[in-house]
C-alpha positions in Angstrom: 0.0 0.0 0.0 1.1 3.8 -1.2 1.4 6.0 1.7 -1.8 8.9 1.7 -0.8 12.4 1.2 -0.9 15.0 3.8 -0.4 13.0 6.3 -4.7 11.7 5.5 -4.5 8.0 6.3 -8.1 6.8 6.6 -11.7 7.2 4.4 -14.5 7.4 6.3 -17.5 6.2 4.5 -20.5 5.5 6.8 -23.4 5.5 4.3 -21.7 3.2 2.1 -23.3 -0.1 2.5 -22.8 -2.0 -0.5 -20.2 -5.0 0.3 -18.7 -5.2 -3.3 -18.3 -1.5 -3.6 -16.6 -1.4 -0.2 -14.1 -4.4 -1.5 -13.5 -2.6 -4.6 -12.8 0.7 -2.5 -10.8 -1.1 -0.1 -8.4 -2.7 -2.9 -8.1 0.7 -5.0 -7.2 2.9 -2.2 -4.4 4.5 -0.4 -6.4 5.1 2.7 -7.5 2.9 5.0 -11.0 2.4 4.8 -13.4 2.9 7.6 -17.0 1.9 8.1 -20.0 1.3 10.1 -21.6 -1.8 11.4 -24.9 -2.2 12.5 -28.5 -2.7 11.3 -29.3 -2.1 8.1 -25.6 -2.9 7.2 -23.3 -5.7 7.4 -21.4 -6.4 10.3 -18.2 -7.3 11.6 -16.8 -10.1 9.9 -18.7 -9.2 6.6 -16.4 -5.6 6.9 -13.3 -7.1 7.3 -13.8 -9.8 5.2 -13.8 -6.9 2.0 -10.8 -5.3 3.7 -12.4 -2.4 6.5 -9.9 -1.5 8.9 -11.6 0.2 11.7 -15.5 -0.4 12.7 -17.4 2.0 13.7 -20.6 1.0 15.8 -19.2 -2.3 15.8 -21.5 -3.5 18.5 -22.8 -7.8 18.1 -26.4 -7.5 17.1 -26.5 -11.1 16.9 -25.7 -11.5 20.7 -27.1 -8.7 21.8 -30.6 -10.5 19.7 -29.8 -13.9 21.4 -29.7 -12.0 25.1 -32.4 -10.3 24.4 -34.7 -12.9 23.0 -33.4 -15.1 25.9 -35.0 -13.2 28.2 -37.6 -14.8 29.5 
């Protein structure tokens, strides 16, 4: 990986939510890529596995579901 100019080293792009475009983002640029988890959008694994560095609202919905739901 190039090094980022002006000292910029990550993309920030929360509304993106489209897993291909993210891995095609994620291969093409000099930045490190940053996104957000959570409903609506993919989570954890599913972000790194295209190649997201940091996570924003990276919270376990699935757990958090199973806790809930387990609730009795």
């Amino acid at each position: 990986m190039g090094s980022a100019v002006d000292g910029v080293e990550d993309l920030f792009v929360p509304g993106l939510l489209d897993l291909d475009a993210l891995a095609t983002l994620t291969e093409r640029s000099l930045l490190l890529v940053n996104a957000k988890a959570g409903p609506g959008g993919s989570g954890v694994k599913e972000l790194a596995a295209v190649g997201v560095r940091r996570i924003w609202g990276a919270l376990d919905y699935d757990a958090l579901d199973s806790l809930v739901v387990g609730r009795g």
